[in-house]
C-alpha positions as MATLAB code, in Angstrom:
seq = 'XXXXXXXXXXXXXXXXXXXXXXXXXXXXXXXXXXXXXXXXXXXXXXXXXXXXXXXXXXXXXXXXXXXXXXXXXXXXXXXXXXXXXXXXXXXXXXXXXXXXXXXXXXXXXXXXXXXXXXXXXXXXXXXXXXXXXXXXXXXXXXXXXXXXXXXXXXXXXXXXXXXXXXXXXXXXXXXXXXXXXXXXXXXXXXXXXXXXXXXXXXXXXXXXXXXXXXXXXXXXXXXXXXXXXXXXXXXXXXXXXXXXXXXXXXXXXXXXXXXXXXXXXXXXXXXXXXXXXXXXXXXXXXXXXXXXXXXXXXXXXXXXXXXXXXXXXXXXXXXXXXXXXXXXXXXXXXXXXXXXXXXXXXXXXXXXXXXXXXXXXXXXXXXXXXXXXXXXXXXXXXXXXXXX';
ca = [
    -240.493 -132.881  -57.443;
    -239.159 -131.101  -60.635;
    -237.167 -127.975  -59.518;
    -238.343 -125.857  -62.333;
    -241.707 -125.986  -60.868;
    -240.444 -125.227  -57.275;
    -239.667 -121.831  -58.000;
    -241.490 -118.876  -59.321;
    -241.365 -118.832  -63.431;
    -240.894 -115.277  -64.775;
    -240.918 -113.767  -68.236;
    -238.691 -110.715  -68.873;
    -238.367 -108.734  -72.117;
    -236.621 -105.416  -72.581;
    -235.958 -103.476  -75.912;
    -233.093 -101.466  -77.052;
    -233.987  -98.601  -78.724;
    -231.156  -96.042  -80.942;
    -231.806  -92.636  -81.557;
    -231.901  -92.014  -85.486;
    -229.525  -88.969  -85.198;
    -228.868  -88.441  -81.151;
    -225.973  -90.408  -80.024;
    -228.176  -91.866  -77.413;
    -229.414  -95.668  -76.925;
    -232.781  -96.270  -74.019;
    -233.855  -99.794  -72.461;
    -237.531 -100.206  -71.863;
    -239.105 -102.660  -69.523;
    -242.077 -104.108  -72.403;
    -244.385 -105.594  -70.500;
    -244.872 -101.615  -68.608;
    -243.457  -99.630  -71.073;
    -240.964  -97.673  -69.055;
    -237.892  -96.943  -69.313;
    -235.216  -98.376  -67.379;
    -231.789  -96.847  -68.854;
    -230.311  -94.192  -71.048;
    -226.696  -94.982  -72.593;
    -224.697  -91.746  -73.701;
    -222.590  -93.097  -77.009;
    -220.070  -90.966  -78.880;
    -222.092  -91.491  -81.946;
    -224.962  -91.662  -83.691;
    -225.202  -96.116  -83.626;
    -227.067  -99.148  -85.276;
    -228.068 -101.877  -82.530;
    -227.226 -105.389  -81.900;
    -227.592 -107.951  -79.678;
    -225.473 -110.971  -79.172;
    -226.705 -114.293  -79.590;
    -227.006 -114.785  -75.804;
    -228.941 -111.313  -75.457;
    -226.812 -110.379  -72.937;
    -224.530 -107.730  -74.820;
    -226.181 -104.942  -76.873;
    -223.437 -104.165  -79.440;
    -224.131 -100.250  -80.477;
    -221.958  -99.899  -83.361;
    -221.167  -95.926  -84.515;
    -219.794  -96.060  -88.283;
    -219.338  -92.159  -87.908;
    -217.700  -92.310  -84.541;
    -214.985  -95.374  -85.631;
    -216.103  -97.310  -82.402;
    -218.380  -99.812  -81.066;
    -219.959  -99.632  -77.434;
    -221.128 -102.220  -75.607;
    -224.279 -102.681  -73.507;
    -224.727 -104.954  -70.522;
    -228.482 -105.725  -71.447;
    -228.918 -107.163  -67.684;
    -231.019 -110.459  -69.126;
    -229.217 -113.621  -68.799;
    -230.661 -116.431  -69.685;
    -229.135 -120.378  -68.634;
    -230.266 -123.746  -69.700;
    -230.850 -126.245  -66.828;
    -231.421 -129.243  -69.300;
    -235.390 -129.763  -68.096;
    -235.569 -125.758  -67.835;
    -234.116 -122.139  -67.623;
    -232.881 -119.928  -65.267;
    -233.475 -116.156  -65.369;
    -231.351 -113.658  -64.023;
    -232.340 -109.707  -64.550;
    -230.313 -107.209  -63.331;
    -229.843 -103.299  -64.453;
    -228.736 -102.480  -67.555;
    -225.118 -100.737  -67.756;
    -223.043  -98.953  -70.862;
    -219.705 -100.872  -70.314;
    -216.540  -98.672  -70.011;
    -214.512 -100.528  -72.123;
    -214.968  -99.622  -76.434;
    -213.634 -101.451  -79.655;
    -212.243  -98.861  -82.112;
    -211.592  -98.795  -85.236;
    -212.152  -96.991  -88.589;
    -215.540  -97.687  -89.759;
    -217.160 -100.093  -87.764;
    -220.119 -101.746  -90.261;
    -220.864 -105.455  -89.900;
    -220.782 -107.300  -86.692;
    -221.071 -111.088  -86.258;
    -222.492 -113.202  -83.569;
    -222.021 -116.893  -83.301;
    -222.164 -118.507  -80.026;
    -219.707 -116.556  -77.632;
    -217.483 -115.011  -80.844;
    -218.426 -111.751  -81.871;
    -216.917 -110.766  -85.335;
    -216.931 -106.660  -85.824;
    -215.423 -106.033  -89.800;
    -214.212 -101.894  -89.866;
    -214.464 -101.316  -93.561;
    -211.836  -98.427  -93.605;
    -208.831 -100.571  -92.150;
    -209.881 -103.833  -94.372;
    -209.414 -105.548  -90.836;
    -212.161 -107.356  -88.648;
    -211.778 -108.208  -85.000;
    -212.815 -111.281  -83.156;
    -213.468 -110.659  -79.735;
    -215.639 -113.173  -76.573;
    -218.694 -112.176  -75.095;
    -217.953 -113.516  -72.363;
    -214.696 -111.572  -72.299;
    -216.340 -108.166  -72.727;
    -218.957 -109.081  -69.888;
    -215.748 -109.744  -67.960;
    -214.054 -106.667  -68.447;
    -211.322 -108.336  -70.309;
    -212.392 -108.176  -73.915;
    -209.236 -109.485  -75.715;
    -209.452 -108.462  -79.610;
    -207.859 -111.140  -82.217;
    -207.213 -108.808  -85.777;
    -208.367 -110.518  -88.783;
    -206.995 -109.585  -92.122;
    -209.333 -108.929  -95.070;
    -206.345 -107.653  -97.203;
    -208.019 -104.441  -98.377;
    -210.477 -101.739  -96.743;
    -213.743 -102.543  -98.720;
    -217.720 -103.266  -97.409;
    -216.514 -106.475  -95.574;
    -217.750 -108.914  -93.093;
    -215.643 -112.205  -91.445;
    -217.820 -114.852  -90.362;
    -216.762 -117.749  -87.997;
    -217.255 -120.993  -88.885;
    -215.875 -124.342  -86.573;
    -211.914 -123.088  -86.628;
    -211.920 -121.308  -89.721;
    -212.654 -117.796  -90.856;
    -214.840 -116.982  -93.932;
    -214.001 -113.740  -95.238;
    -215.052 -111.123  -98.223;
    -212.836 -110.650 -100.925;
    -212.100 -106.954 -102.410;
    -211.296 -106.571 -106.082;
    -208.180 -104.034 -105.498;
    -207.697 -104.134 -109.313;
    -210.559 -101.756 -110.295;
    -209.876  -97.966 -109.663;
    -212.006  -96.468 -107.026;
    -212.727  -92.454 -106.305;
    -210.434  -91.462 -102.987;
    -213.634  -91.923 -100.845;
    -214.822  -94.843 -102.158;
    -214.183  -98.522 -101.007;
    -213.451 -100.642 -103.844;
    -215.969 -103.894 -104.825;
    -216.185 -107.073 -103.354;
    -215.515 -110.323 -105.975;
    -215.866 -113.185 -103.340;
    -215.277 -115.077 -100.583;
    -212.116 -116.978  -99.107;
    -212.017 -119.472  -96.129;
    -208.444 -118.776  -93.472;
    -207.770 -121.632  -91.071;
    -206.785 -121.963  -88.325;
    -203.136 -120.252  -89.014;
    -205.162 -117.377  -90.543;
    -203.157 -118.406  -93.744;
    -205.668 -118.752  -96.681;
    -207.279 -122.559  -97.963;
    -207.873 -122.820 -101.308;
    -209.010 -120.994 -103.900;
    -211.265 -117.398 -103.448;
    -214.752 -118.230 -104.139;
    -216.413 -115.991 -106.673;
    -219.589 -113.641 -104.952;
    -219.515 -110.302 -106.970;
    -220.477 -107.775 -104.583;
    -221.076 -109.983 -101.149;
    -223.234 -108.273  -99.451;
    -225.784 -109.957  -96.892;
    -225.018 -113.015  -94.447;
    -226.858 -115.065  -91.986;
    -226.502 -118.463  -90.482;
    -229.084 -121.550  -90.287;
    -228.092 -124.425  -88.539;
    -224.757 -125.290  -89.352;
    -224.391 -123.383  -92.749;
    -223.701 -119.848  -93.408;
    -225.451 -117.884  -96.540;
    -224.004 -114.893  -98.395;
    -225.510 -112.946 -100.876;
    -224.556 -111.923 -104.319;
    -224.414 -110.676 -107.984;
    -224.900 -114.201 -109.053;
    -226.593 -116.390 -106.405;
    -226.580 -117.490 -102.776;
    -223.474 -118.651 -101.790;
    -223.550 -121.471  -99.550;
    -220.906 -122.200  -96.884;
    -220.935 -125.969  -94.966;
    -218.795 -127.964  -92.428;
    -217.088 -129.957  -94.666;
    -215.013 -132.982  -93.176;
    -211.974 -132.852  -90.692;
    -212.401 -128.878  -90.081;
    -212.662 -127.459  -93.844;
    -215.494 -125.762  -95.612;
    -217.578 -126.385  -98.633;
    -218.856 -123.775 -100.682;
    -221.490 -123.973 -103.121;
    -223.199 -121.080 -105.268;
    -227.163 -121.489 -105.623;
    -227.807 -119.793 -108.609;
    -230.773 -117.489 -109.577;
    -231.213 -119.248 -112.801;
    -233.355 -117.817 -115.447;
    -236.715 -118.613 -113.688;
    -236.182 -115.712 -111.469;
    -236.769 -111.800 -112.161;
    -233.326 -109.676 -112.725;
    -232.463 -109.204 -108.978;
    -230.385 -110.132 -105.984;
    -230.445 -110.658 -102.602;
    -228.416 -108.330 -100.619;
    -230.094 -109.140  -96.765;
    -230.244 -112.623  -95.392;
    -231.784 -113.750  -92.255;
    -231.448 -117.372  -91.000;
    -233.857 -119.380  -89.210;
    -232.408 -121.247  -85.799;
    -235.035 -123.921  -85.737;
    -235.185 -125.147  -89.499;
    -232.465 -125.121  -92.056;
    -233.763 -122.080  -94.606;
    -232.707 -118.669  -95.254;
    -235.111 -115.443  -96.029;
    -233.499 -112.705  -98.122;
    -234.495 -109.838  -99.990;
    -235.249 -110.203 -103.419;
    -234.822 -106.545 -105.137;
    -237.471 -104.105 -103.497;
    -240.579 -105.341 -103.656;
    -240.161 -109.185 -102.991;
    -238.245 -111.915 -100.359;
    -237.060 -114.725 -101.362;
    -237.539 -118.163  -98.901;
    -234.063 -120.078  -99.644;
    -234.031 -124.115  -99.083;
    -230.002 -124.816  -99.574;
    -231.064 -128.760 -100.377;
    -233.600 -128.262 -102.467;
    -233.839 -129.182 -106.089;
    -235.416 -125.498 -106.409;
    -234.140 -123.658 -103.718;
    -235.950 -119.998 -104.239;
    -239.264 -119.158 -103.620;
    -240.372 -115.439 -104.090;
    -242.948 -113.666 -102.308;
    -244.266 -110.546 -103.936;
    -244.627 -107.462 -101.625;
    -247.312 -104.737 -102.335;
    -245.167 -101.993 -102.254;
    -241.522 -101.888 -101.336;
    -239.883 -103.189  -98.181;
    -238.651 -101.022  -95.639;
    -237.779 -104.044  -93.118;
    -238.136 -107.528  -92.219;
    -237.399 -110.354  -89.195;
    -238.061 -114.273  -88.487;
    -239.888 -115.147  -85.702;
    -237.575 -117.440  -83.515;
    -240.215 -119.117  -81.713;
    -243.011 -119.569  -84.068;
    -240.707 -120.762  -86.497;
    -243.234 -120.615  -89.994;
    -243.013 -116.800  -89.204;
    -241.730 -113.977  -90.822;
    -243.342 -110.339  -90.391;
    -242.365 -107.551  -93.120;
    -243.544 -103.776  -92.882;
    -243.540 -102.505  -96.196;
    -243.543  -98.368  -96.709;
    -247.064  -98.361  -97.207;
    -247.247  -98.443  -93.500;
    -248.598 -102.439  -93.628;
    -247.030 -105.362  -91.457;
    -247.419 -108.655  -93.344;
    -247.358 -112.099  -91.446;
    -245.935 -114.768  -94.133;
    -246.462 -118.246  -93.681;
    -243.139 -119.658  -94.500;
    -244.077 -123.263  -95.398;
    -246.713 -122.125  -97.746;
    -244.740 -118.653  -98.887;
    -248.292 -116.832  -98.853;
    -249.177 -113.698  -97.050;
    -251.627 -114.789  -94.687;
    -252.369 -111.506  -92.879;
    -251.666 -107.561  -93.245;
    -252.538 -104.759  -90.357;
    -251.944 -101.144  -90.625;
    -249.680 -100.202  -87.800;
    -247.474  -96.746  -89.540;
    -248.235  -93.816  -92.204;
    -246.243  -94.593  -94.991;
    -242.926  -93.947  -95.000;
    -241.795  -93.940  -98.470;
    -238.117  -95.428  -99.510;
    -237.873  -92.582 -102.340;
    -235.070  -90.320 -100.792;
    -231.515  -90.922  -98.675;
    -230.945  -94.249  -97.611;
    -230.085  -92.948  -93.705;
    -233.502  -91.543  -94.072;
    -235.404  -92.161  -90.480;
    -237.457  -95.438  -91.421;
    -238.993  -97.779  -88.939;
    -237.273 -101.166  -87.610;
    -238.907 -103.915  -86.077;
    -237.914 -106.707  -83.497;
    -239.882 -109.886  -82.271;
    -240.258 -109.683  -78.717;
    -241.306 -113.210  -77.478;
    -245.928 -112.837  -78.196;
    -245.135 -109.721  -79.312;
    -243.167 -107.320  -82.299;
    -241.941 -104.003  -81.342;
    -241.705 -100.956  -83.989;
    -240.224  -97.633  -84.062;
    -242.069  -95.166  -85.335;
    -239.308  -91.928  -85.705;
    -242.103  -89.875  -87.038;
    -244.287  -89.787  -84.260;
    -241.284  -90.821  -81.350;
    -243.293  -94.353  -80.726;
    -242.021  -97.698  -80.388;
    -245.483  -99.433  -81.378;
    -246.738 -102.683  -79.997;
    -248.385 -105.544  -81.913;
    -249.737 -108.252  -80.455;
    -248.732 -111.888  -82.727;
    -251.792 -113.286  -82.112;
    -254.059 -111.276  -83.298;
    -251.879 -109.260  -85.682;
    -252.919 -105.861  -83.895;
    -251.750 -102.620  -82.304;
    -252.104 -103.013  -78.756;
    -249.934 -100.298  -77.157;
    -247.370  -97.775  -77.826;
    -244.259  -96.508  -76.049;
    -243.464  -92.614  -75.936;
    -239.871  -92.456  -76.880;
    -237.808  -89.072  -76.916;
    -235.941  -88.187  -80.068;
    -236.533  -90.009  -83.295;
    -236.752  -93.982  -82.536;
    -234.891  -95.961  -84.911;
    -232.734  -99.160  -84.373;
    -234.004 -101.635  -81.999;
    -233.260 -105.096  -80.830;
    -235.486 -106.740  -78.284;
    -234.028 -110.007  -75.842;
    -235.766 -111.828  -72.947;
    -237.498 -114.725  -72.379;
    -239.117 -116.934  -69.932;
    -237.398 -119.239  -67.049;
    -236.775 -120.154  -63.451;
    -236.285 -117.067  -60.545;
    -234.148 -118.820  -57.508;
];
């Protein structure tokens, strides 16, 4: 008899929800809605989760440190099944700190967190930090500027800051590319030319990054190096860029912004790589669905949550599920964020202190969870397996 089907199969999903201005972070059980922890930070903080979903990585720009959550989901793969293990969810005592904490990374068991003030990232092991022993390895990105550091195989890809142009005493000066450090952290080869890098994701094996002039493309190339390649916008695309990239983990394609009011589906081995989708109105945020993998669900500020079929790039279905909540004003403005949270996509509503629920299937409200404060950054993780 299979094992799997000897014990009792449970699903478990719990969401992570950041206060807009409160430095203050709550779990919530979704299937009842309650809450199951409150985490006092230092600092107002931006969510996110590892790539196991056991670590929520609350990361407090203002405060120069990142906090970690134990999420208290872990999730193991038996070959023919999983294992799930819940237990409570904790605010570890241990913090990473540095000035400006930004960008973080996740990519297996390396977490990458770039501090834009010091010009330095620092690459640290989940499993180190769930261990209490969270050993940090600096990273040098030769300037403070708006970086990130991605991992890739036993080399580090890293922005680029233009130090030549003059830059106001609290600004950060541009970003003109990318350049790959090996093993040594010394550099190889030449920097690879991304005016203003901003945006990264990985799909697959490759890594994206976004900029002035195109997609730049990062691959395994052979006996440990990288290739880079820039996907250009061409002239049969509008004047725009794509400055937030999402990857997809079960086919090899990228979504990005595109400007405002349209995302762009990226194919890196395609003859015509880009393939826009116009939005109604303008975007206030966007995700892939991991598990129904022609998914992706946008809320625009119109208050409308579009399901776009991915292989066909059409909008196949909006719903109502928010007022508007209009981009026009400061960009730290409380907006709503969504996560996909296995049949289901969870969004804050800061407005009305909701996290609402929609069911995938139908593409409707089902529920909403009362949240103090003003709800704002959430990550969901769970999933389904084996209880022993």
């Amino acid at each position: 008899m299979n094992p799997a089907f000897a014990e009792e199969e449970k699903q478990t999903w719990r969401l992570f929800v950041a206060d807009h201005t409160a430095p203050i972070a709550r779990s919530f059980d979704l299937m009842t809605g309650e809450q199951i922890g409150e985490f006092r930070l230092k600092g107002y903080a931006a969510l996110a989760a590892s790539s196991s979903g056991q670590t929520i990585f609350a990361i407090q720009s203002e405060a120069d440190t990142v906090e970690m959550i134990k999420s208290g989901v872990a999730l193991s793969d038996h070959g023919e099944h999983r294992d799930l293990e819940t237990s409570e969810a904790a605010l570890l005592p241990t913090a990473l700190d540095g000035k400006r904490p930004v960008h973080a990374v996740m990519r297996g068991d390396d977490v990458v967190l770039f501090y834009d003030r010091e010009g330095k990232a620092k690459l640290v092991s989940e499993e180190g930090i769930l261990e209490g022993k969270p050993s940090e390895k600096l990273i040098d990105a030769t300037a403070p500027h708006h970086g990130v550091a991605v991992p890739m195989g036993r080399n580090m890809l890293v922005s680029v800051p233009d130090t030549t142009q003059e830059t106001k005493a609290d600004e950060l000066p541009p970003r003109l590319g990318l350049r790959v450090l090996g093993e040594s952290g010394a550099q190889v080869g030449d920097v690879a030319p991304c005016t203003a890098l901003h945006g990264e994701a990985f799909s697959a094996k490759l890594v994206a990054f976004g900029c002035e002039e195109g997609v730049l493309i990062a691959r395994p190339g052979k006996e440990q190096t990288v290739q880079l390649k820039m996907l250009e916008y061409g002239d049969k695309l509008p004047k725009g860029k794509v400055t937030t990239l999402l990857g997809s983990k079960a086919m090899q394609f990228f979504l990005g912004n595109y400007g405002e009011d349209k995302i762009v589906l990226i194919d890196p081995d395609s003859t015509e790589p880009y393939r826009l989708v116009d939005l109604p109105t303008r975007r206030i945020d966007f995700a892939l669905d991991p598990a129904r993998v022609k998914n992706a669900y946008v809320l625009t500020e119109d208050g409308q949550l579009h399901l776009v079929d991915i292989l066909s790039g059409e909008i196949t279905t909006s719903t109502s599920v928010t007022e508007p909540y209009s981009k026009d004003g400061h960009w730290r403005d409380p907006r709503p964020r969504l996560a996909v949270a296995g049949d289901q996509i969870a969004i804050t509503d800061p407005r009305h202190s909701l996290v609402r629920i929609i069911d995938i299937a139908t593409m409707k409200k089902v529920r909403a969870i009362p949240v103090e404060g003003q709800p704002f950054s959430v990550v969901a993780v769970g999933g389904s397996g084996a209880v022993h």
